[in-house]
Structures are given as structure tokens and as C-alpha cells.
C-alpha positions as CSV (number, residue, x, y, z in Angstrom):
1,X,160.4,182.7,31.9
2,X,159.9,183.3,35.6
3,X,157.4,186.2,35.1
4,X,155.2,184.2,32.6
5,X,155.3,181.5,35.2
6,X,153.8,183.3,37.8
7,X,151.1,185.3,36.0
8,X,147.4,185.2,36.4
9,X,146.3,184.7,32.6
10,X,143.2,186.8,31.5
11,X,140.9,184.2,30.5
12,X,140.9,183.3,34.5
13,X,140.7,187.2,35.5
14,X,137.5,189.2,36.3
15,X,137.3,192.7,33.6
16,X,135.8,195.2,32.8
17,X,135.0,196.3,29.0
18,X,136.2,200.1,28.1
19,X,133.0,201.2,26.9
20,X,131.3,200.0,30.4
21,X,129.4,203.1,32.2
22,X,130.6,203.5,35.9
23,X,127.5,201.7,37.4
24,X,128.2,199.0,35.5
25,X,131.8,198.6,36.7
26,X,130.5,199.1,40.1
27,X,128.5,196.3,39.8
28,X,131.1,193.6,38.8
29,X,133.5,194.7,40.9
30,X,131.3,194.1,44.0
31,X,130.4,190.9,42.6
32,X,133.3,189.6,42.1
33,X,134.9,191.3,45.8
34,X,137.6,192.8,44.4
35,X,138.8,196.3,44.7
36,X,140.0,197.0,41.6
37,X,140.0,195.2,38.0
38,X,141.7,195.7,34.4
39,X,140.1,197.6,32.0
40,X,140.1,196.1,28.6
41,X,139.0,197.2,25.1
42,X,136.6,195.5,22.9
43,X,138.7,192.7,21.8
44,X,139.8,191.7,25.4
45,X,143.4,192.2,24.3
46,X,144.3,196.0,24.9
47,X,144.8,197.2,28.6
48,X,143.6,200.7,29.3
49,X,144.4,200.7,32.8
50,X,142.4,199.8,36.3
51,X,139.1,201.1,37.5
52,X,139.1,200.8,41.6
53,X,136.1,200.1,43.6
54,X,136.6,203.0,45.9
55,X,137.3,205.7,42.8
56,X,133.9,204.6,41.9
57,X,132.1,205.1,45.1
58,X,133.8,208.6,46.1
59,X,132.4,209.6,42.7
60,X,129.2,208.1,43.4
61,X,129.2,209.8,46.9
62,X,129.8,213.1,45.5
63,X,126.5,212.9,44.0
64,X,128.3,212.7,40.2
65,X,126.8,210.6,36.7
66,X,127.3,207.3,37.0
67,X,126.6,206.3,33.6
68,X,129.9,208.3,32.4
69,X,132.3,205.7,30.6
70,X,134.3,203.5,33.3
71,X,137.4,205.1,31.6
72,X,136.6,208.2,33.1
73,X,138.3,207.1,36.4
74,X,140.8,204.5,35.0
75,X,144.1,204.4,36.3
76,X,147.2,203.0,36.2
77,X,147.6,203.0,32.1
78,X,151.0,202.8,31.9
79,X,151.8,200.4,35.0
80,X,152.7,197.4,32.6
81,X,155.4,195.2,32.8
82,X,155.8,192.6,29.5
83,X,156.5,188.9,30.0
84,X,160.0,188.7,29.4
85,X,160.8,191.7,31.7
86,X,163.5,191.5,33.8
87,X,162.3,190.1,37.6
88,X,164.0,193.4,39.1
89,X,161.7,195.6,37.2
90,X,158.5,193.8,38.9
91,X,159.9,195.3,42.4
92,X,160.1,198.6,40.7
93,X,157.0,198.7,39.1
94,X,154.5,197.0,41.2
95,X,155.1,199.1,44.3
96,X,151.7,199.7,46.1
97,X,149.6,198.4,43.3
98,X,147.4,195.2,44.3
99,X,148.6,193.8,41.2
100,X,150.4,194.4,37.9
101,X,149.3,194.1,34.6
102,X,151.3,192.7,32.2
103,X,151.7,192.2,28.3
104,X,152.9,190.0,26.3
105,X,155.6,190.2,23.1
106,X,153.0,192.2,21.3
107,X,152.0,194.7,23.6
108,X,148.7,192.5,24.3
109,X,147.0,191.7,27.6
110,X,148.0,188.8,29.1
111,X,147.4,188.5,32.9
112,X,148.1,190.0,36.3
113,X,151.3,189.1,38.1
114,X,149.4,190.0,42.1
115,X,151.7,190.8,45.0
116,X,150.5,187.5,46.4
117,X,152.1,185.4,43.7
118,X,155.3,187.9,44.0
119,X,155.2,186.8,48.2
120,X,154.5,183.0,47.8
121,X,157.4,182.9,45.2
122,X,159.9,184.5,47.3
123,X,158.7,181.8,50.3
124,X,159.1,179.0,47.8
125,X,162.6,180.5,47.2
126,X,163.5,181.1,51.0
127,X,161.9,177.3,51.5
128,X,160.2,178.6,54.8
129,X,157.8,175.6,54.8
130,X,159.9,173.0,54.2
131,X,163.3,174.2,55.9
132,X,164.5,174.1,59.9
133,X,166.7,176.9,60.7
134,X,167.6,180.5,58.7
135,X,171.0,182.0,59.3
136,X,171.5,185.4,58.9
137,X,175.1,185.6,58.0
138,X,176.7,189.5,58.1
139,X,179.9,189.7,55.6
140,X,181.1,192.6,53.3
141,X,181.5,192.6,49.7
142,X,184.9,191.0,49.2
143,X,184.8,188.7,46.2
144,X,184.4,184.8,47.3
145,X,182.7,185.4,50.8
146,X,179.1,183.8,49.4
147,X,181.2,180.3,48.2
148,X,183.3,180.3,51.5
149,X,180.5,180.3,53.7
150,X,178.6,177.8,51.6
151,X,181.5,175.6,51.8
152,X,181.6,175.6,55.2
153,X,177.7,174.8,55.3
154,X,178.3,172.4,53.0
155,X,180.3,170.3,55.0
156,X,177.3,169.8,57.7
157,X,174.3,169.8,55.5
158,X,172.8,170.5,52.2
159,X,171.8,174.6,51.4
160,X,167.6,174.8,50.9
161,X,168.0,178.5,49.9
162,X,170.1,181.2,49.9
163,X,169.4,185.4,49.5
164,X,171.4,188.2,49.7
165,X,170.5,192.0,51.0
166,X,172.4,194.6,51.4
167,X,172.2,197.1,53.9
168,X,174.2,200.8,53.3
169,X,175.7,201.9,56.2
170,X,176.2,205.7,56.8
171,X,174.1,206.0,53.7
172,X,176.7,204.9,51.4
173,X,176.2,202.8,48.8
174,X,179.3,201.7,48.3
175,X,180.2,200.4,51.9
176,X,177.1,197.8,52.3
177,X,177.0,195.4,55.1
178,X,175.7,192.2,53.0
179,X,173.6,190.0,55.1
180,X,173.4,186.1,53.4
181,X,170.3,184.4,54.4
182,X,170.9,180.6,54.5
183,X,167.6,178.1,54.8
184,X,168.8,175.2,56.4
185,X,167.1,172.0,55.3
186,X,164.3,170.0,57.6
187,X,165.7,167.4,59.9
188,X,168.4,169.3,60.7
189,X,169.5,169.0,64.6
190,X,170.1,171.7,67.0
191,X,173.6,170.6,67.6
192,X,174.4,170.7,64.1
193,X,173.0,174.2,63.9
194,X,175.5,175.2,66.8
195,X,178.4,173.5,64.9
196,X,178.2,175.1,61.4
197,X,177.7,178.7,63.4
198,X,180.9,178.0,65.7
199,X,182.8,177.1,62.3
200,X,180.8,180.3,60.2
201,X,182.1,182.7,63.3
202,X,186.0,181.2,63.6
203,X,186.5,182.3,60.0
204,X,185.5,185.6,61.0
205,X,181.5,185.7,59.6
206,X,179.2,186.8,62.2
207,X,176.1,185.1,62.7
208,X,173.5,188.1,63.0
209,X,170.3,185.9,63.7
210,X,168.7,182.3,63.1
211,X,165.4,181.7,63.0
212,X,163.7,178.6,63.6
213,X,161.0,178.0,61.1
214,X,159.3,175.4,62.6
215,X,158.8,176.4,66.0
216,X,158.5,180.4,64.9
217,X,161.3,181.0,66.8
218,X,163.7,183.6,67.1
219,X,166.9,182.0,68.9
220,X,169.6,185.0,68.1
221,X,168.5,188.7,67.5
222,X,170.7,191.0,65.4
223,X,170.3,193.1,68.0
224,X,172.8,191.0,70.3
225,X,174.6,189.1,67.3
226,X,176.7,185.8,68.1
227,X,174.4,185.1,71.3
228,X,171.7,182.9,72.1
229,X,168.5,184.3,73.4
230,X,168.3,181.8,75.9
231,X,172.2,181.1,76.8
232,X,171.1,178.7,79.5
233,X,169.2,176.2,77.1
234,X,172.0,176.8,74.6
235,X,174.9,175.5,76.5
């Protein structure tokens, strides 16, 4: 399971127990230097929800008991994804939350999934250590486009990684520009580059941008697709 993969399991994770007074919270988070931590009950295995650091101190500020029950400014109690959810619902779910918590077949606490993890998995996927060029690739949705471009990739080099976004124009949904992200892999030449984008563009794809990883380059903006940034090295 991809989700289970990338979780932070509890026995690794800094908490706070429900029955904790807010001092007491205060204490561990600004111990630990997070700003917020899961709230669990007395078996360590139900999630109430999150008690944040700066809840905590506008209470504190505002001249208010801090020895009420850490629950008293908990949050988030229904932000939970389970292990086997479906990776789309993460997107939907984890929003502006520094992490989310998530449960496992039984409704009990098993970890955090933190946006960090979500980012260094999608970089994995893109390969943006390990691969030379990205092409940014604009096509519709007509059936086959994804394979014919990868064929004519193909033929040059191998494919490190591939994603797809979509992009509604005149806000409708239902006439997207599609924009295929290709990771080329390392060791890949600069003429080869130039070929596989000549062949992409006489088969009618246009090649919106490419960015060179290594260098942390942009050499084509999809501001001006189809054109070199600097023509003169290009040529």
C-alpha cells in the first residue's frame, strides 16, 4: 500500500495523552519544536484530534486556565485518512494541515503521513535528482496521445518519469489542455534533447517547456512555447 509506505508510525511520533492539562501540552510541544501534535487517548490507540502550539499560547495570552484538559482546544478530529485510502483522497484531505493522521483497518492510530513525505514522494516519482531534462509536452485528450509520445521518446532514450495535469481552459472541464511531463534520464545529451523535441513537434505535440535539472535551468518557457531561451546557443 503506497499510503502505509509513506507513514510516520506512532511509536516514532511525539503525543500528547487526552487527559493532559494545557500546560502540560505546552510543555512537550516546545520540547519537541513542533507546532502541533496528535492527541491520543489512554491506550495510545484512539486519535482525538491535534492540539497546536499557537492555540495554546493565544489562550495562554488571553490570560485563560491553563490546567483545562488539552482537549479543550483540540482540533482537527475528523481529518483522518485510513491506510488503504485511495492516494487521491490524501490531496483532498491534507490541504493546509502540517500533517494527517491516519488509521489503520480498525479505526486505530497508526501514524502521520506529513506533507513532507507527500513532497519527497512526488520528487522520487518525477526523478528530479537523478534525471537530465523535463519536457513539458501540451496535447488534448484524444485517446492514444500519452503512448504516441512515449514511443517517440522511446526511440532516443529510456522515460525516468512521466505525470499528467490538466489545465481547463475557459473554465471548462471538459475541454482541458493536458500537459505530459516527461523526466528524461541522466546522461542524456543536449543534442538528443533537440532531436526527440524536433520529432515530438513534427507529429504535431508542442513542447511547452524543458527544464534542465541539473544545471536549474529553464531552457523553453511556456510563455514562448517551441523556442529556445537562448536561440543563439541553441543553434
Amino acid at each position: 500500500m503506497l499510503i502505509k509506505s509513506l507513514v510516520i508510525k506512532k511509536d516514532y511520533l511525539t503525543t500528547v495523552n487526552e487527559h493532559a492539562t494545557l500546560e502540560e501540552a505546552l510543555k512537550t510541544l516546545e520540547d519537541s519544536g513542533f507546532r502541533c501534535v496528535p492527541i491520543l487517548d489512554d491506550t495510545g490507540t484512539i486519535f482525538r484530534g491535534n492540539i497546536y502550539k499557537m492555540h495554546i499560547y493565544r489562550h495562554k495570552s488571553q490570560g485563560k486556565d491553563m490546567n483545562l484538559p488539552v482537549t479543550y482546544l483540540l482540533k482537527n478530529a475528523t481529518k483522518t485518512i485510513k491506510v488503504n485510502s485511495p492516494f487521491f483522497k490524501v490531496f483532498f484531505t491534507i490541504k493546509d494541515l502540517p500533517y494527517i493522521s491516519v488509521l489503520d483497518e480498525e479505526n486505530k492510530f497508526y501514524g502521520i503521513l506529513t506533507h513532507s513525505r507527500l513532497l519527497d514522494m512526488l520528487s522520487d516519482a518525477w526523478n528530479i535528482k537523478t534525471g537530465s531534462y523535463v519536457l513539458t509536452v501540451l496535447t488534448d485528450n484524444s485517446r492514444g496521445n500519452l503512448a504516441k509520445m512515449s514511443k517517440i521518446i522511446s526511440k532516443y532514450c529510456a522515460i525516468a518519469g512521466v505525470m499528467s495535469l490538466d489545465a481547463p481552459t475557459a473554465g471548462k472541464t471538459d475541454n482541458a489542455v493536458r500537459r505530459i511531463l516527461f523526466t528524461l534520464p541522466a546522461g542524456l545529451t543536449e543534442d538528443v534533447l533537440k532531436e526527440i523535441v524536433k520529432r515530438l513537434e513534427k507529429k504535431g505535440y508542442v513542447v511547452a517547456e524543458i527544464e534542465d535539472l541539473q544545471a536549474g535551468m529553464t531552457l523553453m518557457s511556456d510563455e514562448n512555447p517551441g523556442v529556445y531561451i537562448n536561440q543563439d546557443e541553441s543553434n
